[in-house]
KEKE-3310 file (N, C-alpha, C; in steps of 0.2 Angstrom, whole numbers, plus 5000, padded with zeros to 4 digits):
npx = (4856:4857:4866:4876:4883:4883:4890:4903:4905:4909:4920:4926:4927:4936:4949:4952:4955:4966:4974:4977:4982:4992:5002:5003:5011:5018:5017:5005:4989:4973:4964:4965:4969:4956:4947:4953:4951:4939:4935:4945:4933:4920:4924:4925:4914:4905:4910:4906:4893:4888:4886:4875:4864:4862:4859:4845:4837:4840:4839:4827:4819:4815:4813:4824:4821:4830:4839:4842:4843:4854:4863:4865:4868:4882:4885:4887:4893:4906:4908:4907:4919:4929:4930:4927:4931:4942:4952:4951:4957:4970:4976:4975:4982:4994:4996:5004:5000:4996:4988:4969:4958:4967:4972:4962:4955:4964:4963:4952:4952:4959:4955:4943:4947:4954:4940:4936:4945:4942:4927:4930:4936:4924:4914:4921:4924:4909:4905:4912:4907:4895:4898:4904:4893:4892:4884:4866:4862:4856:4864:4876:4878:4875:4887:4897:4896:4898:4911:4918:4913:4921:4932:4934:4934:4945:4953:4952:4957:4969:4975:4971:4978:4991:4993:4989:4997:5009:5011:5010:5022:5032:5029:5032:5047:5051:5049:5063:5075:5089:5087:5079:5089:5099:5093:5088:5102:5106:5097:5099:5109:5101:5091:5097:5103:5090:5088:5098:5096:5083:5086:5096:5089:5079:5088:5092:5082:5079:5090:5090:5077:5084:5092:5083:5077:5088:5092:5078:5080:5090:5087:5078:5065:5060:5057:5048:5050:5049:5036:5028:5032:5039:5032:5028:5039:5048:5040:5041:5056:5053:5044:5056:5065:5059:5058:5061:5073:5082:5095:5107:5122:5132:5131:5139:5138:5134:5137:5150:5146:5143:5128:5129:5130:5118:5104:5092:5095:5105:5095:5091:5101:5102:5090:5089:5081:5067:5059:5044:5029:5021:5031:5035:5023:5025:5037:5036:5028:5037:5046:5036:5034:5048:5048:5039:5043:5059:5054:5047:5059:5069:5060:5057:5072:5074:5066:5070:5083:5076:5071:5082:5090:5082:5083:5088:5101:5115:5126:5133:5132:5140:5133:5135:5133:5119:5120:5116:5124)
npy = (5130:5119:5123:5127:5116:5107:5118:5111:5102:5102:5107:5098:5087:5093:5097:5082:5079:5086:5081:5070:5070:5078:5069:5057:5043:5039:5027:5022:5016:5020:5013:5012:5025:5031:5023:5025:5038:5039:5033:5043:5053:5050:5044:5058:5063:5059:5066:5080:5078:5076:5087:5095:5086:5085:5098:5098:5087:5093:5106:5110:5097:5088:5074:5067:5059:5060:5062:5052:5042:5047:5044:5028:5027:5031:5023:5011:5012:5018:5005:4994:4999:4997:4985:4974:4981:4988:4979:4969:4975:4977:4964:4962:4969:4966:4953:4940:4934:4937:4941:4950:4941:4930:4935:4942:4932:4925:4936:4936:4925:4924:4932:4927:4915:4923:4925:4915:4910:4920:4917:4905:4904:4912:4903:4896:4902:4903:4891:4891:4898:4893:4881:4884:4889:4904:4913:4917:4918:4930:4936:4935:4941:4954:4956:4954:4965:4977:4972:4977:4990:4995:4991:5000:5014:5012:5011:5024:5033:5029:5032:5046:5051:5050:5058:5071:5073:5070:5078:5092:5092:5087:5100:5108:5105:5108:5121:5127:5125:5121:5111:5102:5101:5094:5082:5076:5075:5063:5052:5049:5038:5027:5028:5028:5016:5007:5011:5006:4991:4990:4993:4981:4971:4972:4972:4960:4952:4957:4952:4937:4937:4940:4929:4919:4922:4920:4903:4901:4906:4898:4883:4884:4887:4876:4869:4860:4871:4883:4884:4883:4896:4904:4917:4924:4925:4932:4943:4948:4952:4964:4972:4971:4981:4992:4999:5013:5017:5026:5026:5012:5007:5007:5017:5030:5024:5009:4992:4984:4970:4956:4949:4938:4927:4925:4918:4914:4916:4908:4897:4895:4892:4878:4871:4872:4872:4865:4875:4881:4887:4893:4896:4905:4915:4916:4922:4935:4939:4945:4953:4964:4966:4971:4982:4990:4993:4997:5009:5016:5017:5024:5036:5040:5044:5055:5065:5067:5074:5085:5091:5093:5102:5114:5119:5130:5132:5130:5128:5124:5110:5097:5091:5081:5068:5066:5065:5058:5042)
npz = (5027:5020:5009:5014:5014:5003:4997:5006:5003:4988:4991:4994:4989:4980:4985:4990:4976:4972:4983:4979:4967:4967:4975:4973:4964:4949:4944:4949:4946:4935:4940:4954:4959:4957:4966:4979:4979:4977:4993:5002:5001:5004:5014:5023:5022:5031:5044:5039:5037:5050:5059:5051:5052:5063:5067:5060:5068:5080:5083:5074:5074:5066:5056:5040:5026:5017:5020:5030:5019:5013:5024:5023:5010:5012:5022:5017:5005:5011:5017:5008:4998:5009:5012:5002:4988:4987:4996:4987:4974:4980:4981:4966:4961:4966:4961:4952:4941:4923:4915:4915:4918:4926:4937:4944:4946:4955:4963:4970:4976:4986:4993:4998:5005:5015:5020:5024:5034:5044:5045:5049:5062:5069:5070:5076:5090:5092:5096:5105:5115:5117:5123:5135:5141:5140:5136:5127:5112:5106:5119:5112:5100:5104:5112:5103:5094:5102:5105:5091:5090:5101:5095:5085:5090:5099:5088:5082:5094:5095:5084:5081:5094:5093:5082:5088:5096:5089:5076:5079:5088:5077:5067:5078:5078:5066:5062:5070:5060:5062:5069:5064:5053:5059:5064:5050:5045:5054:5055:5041:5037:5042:5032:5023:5022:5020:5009:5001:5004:4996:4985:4982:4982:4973:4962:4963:4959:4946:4942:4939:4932:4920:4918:4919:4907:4899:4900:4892:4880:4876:4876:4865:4850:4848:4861:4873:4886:4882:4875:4886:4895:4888:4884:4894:4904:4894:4896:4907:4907:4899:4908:4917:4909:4906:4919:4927:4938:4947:4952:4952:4954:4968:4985:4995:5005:5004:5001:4992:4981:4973:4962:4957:4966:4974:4982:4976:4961:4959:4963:4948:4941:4945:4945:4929:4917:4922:4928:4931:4925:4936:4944:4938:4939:4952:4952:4946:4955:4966:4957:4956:4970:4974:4965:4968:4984:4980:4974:4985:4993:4987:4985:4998:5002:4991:4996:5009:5005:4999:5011:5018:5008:5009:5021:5034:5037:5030:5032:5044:5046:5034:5021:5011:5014:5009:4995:4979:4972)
capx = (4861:4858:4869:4883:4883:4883:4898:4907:4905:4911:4926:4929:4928:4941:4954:4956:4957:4970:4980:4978:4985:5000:5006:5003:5016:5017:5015:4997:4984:4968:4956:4967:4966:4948:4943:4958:4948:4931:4935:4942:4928:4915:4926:4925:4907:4901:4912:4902:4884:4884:4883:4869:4860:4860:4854:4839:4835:4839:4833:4821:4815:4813:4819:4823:4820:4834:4849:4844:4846:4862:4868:4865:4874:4887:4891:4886:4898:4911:4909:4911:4925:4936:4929:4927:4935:4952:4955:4953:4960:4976:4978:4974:4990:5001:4996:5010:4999:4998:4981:4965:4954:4968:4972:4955:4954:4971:4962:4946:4954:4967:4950:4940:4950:4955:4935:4935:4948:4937:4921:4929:4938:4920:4914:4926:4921:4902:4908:4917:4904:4890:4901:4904:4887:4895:4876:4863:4862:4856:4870:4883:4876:4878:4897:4901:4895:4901:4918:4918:4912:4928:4940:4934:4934:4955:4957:4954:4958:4978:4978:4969:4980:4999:4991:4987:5004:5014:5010:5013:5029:5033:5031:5038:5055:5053:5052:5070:5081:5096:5085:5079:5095:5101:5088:5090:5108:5106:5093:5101:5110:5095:5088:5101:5100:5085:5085:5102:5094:5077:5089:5099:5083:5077:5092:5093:5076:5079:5096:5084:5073:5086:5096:5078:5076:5092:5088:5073:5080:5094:5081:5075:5058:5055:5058:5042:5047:5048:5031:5023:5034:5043:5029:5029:5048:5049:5037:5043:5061:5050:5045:5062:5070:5053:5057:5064:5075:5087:5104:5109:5127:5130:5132:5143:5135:5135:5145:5150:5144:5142:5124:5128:5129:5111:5099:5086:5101:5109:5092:5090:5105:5101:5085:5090:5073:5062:5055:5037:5023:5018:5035:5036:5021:5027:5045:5035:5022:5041:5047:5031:5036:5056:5048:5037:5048:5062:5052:5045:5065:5068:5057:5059:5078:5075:5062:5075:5089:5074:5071:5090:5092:5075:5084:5092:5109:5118:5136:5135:5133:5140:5129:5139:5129:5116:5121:5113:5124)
capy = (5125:5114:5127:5124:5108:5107:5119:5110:5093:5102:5108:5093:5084:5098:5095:5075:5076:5089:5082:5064:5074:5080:5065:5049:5041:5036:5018:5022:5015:5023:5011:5013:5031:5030:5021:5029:5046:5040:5032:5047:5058:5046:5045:5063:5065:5058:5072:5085:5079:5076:5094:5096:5079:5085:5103:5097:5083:5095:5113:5108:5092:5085:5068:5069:5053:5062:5059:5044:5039:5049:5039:5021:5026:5034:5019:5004:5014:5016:4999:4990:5001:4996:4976:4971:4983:4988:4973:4963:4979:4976:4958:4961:4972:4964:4947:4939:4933:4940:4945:4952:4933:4927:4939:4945:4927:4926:4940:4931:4916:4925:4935:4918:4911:4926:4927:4908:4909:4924:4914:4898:4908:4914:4896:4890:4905:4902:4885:4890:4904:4891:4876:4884:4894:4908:4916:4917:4922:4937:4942:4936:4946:4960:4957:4956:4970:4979:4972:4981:4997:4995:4990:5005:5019:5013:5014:5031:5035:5027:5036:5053:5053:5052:5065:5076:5074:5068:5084:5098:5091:5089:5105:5113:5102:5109:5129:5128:5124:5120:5104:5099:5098:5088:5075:5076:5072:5058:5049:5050:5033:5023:5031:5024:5008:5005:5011:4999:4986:4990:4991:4975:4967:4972:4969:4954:4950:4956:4949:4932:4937:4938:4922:4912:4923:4917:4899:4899:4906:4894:4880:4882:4889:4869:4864:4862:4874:4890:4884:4885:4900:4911:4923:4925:4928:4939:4950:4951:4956:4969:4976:4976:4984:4998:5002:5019:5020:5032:5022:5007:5011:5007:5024:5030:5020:5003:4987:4981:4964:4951:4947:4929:4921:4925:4912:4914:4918:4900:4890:4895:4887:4870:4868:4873:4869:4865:4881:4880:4892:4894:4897:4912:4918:4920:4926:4940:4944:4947:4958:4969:4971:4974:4987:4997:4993:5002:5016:5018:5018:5029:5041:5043:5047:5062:5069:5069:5076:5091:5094:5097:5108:5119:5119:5139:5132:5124:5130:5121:5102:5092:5089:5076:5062:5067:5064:5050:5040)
capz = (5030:5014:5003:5016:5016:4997:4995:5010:4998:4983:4993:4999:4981:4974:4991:4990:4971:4973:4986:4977:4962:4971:4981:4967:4961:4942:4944:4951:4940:4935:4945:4962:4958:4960:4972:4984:4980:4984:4998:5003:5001:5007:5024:5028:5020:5039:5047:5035:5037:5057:5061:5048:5055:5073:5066:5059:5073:5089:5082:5069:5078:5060:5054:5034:5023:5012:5025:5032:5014:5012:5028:5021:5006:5014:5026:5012:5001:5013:5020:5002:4998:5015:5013:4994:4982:4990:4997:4980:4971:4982:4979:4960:4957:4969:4959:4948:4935:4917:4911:4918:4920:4930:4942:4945:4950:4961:4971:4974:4979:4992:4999:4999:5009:5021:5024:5026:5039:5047:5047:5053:5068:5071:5073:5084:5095:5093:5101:5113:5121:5119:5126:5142:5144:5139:5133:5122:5106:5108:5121:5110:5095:5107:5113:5095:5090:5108:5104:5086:5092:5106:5092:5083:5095:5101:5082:5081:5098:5095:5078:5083:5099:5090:5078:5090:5099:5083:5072:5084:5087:5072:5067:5082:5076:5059:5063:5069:5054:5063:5074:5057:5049:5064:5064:5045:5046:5060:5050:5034:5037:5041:5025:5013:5022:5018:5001:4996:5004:4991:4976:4979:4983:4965:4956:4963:4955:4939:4939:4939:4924:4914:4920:4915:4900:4893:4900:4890:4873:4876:4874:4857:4850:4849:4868:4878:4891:4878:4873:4891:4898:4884:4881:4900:4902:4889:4896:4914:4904:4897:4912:4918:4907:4908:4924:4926:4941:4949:4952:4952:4959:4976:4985:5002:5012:5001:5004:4984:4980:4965:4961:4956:4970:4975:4980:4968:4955:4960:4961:4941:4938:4948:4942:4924:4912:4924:4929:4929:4924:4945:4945:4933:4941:4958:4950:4943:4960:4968:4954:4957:4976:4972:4962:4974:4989:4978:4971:4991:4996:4984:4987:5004:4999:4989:5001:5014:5002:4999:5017:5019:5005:5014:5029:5032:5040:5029:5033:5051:5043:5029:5016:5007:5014:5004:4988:4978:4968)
cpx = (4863:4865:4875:4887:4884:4892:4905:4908:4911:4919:4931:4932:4936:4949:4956:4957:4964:4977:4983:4981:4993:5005:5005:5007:5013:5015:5007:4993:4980:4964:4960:4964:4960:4945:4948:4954:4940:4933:4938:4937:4922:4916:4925:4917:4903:4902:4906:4893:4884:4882:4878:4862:4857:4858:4846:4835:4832:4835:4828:4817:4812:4818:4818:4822:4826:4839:4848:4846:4852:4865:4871:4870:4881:4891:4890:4893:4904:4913:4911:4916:4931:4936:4931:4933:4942:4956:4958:4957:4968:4978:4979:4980:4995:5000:5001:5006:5000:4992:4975:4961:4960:4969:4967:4955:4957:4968:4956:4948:4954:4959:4944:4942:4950:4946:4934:4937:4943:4930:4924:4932:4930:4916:4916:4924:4913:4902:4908:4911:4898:4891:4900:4899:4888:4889:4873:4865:4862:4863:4877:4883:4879:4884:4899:4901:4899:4910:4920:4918:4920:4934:4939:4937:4942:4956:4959:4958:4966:4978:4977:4975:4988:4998:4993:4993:5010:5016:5013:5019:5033:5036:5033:5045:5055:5054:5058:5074:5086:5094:5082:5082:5099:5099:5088:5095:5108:5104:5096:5104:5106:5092:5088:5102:5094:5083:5091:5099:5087:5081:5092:5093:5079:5082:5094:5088:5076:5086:5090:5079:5076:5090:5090:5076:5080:5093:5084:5077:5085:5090:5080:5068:5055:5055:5049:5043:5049:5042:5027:5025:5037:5040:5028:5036:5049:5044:5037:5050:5058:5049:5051:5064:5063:5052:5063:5066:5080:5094:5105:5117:5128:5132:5137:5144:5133:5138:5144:5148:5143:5133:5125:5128:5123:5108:5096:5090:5101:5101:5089:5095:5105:5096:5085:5083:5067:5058:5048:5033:5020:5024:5039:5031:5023:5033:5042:5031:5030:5046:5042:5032:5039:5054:5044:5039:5054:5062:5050:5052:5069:5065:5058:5066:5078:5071:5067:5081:5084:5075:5077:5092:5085:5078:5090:5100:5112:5126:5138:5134:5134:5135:5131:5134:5124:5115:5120:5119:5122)
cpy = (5120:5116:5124:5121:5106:5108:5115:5104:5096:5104:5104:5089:5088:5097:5090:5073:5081:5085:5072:5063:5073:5073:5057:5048:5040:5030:5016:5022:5019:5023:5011:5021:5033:5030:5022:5036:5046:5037:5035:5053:5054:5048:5052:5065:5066:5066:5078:5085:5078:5082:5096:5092:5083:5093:5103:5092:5088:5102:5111:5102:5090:5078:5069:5063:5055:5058:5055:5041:5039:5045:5033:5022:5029:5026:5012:5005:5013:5008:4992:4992:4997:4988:4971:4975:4984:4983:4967:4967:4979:4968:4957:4965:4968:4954:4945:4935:4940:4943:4946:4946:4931:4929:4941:4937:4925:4929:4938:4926:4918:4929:4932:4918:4916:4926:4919:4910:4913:4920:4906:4901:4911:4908:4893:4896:4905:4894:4886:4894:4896:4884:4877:4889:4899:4914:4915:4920:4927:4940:4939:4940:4954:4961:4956:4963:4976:4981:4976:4987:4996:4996:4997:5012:5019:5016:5018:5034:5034:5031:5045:5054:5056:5055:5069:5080:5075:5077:5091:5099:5092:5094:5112:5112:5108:5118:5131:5122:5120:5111:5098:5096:5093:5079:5070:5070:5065:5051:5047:5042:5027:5025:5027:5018:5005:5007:5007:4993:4983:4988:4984:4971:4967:4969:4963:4950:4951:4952:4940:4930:4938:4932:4917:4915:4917:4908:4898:4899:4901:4887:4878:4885:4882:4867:4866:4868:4881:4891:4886:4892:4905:4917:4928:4928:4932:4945:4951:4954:4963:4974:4979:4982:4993:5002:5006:5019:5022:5031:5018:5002:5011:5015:5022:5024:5011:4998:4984:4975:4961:4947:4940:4925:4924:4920:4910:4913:4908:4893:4892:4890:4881:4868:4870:4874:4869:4871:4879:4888:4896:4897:4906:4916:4922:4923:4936:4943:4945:4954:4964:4971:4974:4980:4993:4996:4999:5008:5019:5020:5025:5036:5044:5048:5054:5066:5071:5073:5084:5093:5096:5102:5116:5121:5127:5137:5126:5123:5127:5113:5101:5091:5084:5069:5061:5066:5056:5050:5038)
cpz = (5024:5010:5006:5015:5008:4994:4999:5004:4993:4985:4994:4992:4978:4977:4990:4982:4970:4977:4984:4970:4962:4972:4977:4964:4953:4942:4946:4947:4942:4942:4954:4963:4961:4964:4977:4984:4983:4989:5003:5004:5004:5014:5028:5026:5027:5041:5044:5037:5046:5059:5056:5051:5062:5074:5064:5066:5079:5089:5079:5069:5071:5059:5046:5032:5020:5015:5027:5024:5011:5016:5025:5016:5008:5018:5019:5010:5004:5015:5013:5001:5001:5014:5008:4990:4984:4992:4992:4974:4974:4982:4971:4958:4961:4965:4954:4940:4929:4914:4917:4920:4928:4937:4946:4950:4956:4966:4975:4977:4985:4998:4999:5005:5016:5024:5028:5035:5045:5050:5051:5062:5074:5074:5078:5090:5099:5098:5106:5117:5123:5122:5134:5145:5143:5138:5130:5116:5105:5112:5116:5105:5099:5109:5108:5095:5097:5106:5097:5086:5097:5101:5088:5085:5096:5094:5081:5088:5099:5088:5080:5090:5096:5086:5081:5095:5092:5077:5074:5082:5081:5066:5069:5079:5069:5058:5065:5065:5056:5068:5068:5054:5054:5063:5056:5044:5050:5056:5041:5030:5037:5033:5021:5017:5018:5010:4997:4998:4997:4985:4976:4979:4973:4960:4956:4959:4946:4937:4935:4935:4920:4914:4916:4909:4896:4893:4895:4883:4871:4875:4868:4856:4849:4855:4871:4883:4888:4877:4879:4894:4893:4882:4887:4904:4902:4893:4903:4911:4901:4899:4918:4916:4905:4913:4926:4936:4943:4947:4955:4951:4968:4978:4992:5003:5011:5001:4996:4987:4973:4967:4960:4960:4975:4977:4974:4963:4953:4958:4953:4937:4940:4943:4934:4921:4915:4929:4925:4927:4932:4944:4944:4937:4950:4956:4951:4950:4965:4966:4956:4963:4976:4971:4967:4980:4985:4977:4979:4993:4993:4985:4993:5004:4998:4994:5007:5012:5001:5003:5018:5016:5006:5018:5027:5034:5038:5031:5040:5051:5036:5025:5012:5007:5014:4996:4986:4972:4961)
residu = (UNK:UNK:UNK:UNK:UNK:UNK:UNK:UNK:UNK:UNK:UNK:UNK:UNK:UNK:UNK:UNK:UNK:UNK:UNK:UNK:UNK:UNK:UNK:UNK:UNK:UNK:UNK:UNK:UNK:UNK:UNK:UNK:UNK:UNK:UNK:UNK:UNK:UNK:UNK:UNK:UNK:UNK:UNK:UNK:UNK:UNK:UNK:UNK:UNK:UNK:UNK:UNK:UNK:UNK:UNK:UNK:UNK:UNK:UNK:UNK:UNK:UNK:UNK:UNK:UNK:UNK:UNK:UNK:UNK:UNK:UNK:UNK:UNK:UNK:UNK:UNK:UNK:UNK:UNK:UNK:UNK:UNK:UNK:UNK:UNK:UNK:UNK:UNK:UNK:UNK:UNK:UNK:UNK:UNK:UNK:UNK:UNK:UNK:UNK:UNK:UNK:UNK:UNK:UNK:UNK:UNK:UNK:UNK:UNK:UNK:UNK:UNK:UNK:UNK:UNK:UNK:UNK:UNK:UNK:UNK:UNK:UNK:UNK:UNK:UNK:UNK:UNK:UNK:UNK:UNK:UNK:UNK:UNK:UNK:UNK:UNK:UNK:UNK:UNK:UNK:UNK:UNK:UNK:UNK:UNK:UNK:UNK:UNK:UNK:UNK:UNK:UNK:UNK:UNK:UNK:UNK:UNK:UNK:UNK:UNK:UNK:UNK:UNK:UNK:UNK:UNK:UNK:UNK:UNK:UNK:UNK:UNK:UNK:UNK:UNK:UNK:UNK:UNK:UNK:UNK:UNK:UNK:UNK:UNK:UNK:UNK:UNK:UNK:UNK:UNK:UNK:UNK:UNK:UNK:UNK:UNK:UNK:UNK:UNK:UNK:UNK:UNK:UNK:UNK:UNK:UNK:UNK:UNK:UNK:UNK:UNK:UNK:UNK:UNK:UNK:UNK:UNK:UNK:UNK:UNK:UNK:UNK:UNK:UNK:UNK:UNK:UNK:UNK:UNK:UNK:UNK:UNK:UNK:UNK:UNK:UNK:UNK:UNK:UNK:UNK:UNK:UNK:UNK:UNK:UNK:UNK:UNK:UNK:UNK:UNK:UNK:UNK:UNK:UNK:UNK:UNK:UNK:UNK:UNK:UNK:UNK:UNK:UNK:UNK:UNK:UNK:UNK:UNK:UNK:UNK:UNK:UNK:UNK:UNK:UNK:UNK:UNK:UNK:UNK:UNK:UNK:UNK:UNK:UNK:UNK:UNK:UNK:UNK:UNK:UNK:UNK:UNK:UNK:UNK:UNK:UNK:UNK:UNK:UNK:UNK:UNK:UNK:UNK:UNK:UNK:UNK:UNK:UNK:UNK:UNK:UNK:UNK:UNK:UNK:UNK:UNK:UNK:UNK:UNK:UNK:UNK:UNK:UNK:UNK:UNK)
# end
C-alpha cells in the first residue's frame, strides 16, 4: 500500500508541475511559482493519504507514528502556506515600492494590520459573549472552533456543488459546436468591454509616467525633487515601455478618446513639482494592477477568439467580431 501511495505522490508532483507549466503566465516570478506548486501539492496530499490512513487504522488496527507526522506537516505546511506566505507573497508583488527591504516591509505592515483588525474584532466579540453571559470559556473555544469547521464544510460544499453542476454543463455546452459558437458570439462583447476598459485603464497610467517623467527632467538635475524621485521615475518609465502588449488601438467595439483629459493626467499638471516620493510609490502599485488587469483582459480575449476558431460551424456566424485590433 506504501509503494501506492508513493507512486500516487510522485504523480501527483509531475501533474501540478505540468499543469502550472502550461497555464503560467510570463510575468509569474519564480517564488510565486513555488509556492503556488507546493501549495498545490500539499492540498491534494490529504486527499491521497486518507485512504491509506483509514487502511492501516480500520484493517490493520495499527496507529503509525510516521503519518501522524506526515499529517502535522501536511496541515502546519498547508496552514502557513494559506496564512503567512501567500498572503505576504501577494502584498509584496502588488507593492508600489522599489527594492526588496521596502516592500518586504509594505507587506508586513498591510498583514499586521489585517491580523490587528482580526484580533481586535475577536475582542469585541470576547466581550460581547461574556458581557451578556453568553458562556464560558471553554464553550466559547468550542463555538469558535464549531463555527470554523461550519465556514469550512459551506466552502467546499458552495465550491464542490457549482463543480459538480458547473462542469458537466459545461461540457455538455461544449460537445455541440453550433451552442458553443453561439455563446461564443453573444459573450464576445462583454469580453472586449472589458478588455478596452483594462487597456484605457493602463494607458491612462502610463500616459502619467511619462507626464511626471517629463515634469521631473524639466526640473533640472539640480531641483530637489529629481534628487528625491528621478531614479524612481525613470524606472517606472522603464517598466512601461518593457511591457509587451497586444494593441493599443481601440478595436470595433471602442469609443475613441484623448488620454489628456484624465484625472490623474490633469492632477500632474495642477500639482506640477510637488509630486512626492509616497506619491511615485503609489503611481507605481497602480501601474502593477493596470498591468495584470490588462494582461488578465487580454488573455481572456484570445482564448475566446481560440474557442471560436475550434468550433466546427463556422459558416453559420460571423466571425468578424473576433478580430483584435
Amino acid at each position: 500500500a506504501i509503494d501506492l501511495v508513493i507512486s500516487e505522490l510522485v504523480v501527483l508532483s509531475l501533474a501540478c508541475l505540468f499543469l502550472i507549466r502550461y497555464y503560467k503566465g510570463h510575468m509569474v516570478t519564480a517564488d510565486v511559482t513555488a509556492t503556488v506548486y507546493a501549495s498545490w501539492v500539499m492540498g491534494f496530499v490529504g486527499v491521497l493519504l486518507l485512504p491509506y490512513d483509514l487502511s492501516v487504522a480500520l484493517v490493520d488496527s495499527y496507529q503509525s507514528l510516521t503519518l501522524i507526522n506526515v499529517w502535522k506537516i501536511t496541515y502546519w505546511s498547508t496552514f502557513f502556506l494559506a496564512w503567512v506566505v501567500l498572503p505576504i507573497q501577494m502584498e509584496y508583488h502588488s507593492s508600489g515600492h522599489f527594492n526588496f527591504r521596502n516592500k518586504l516591509k509594505d507587506s508586513f505592515v498591510k498583514l499586521f494590520l489585517s491580523g490587528l483588525m482580526a484580533f481586535a474584532a475577536g475582542i469585541v466579540y470576547l466581550i460581547f459573549m461574556f458581557s451578556t453571559g453568553g458562556g464560558s470559556l471553554t464553550q466559547i473555544i468550542g463555538f469558535t472552533m464549531a463555527m470554523s469547521n461550519t465556514y469550512g464544510v459551506l466552502l467546499i460544499t458552495v465550491l464542490m456543488g457549482s463543480g459538480l453542476v458547473g462542469i458537466p454543463k459545461r461540457l455538455w455546452i461544449m460537445a455541440d459546436s453550433n451552442r458553443e459558437l453561439q455563446r461564443l458570439y453573444i459573450s464576445a462583447a462583454t469580453i472586449e468591454d472589458e478588455y478596452q476598459e483594462a487597456r484605457y485603464e493602463l494607458e491612462d497610467t502610463e500616459l502619467e509616467v511619462f507626464k511626471l517623467a517629463e515634469h521631473v527632467e524639466k526640473a533640472g538635475t539640480s531641483s530637489q525633487v529629481y534628487k528625491e524621485i528621478s531614479a524612481n521615475v525613470f524606472m517606472l518609465k522603464t517598466f512601461v515601455a518593457n511591457f509587451q502588449f497586444a494593441s493599443r488601438s481601440t478595436t470595433r467595439g471602442g469609443v475613441q478618446r484623448t488620454m489628456t483629459a484624465s484625472t490623474e493626467t490633469n492632477r500632474i499638471d495642477s500639482l506640477g513639482l510637488t509630486y512626492t516620493e509616497k506619491d511615485v510609490v503609489n503611481l507605481h502599485a497602480r501601474l502593477i494592477k493596470a498591468q495584470l488587469k490588462a494582461r488578465s483582459a487580454e488573455r481572456r480575449w484570445r482564448v475566446s477568439i481560440q474557442q471560436a476558431k475550434k468550433s466546427l460551424v463556422f459558416d453559420s456566424y460571423p466571425l468578424d467580431i473576433f478580430q483584435l485590433n
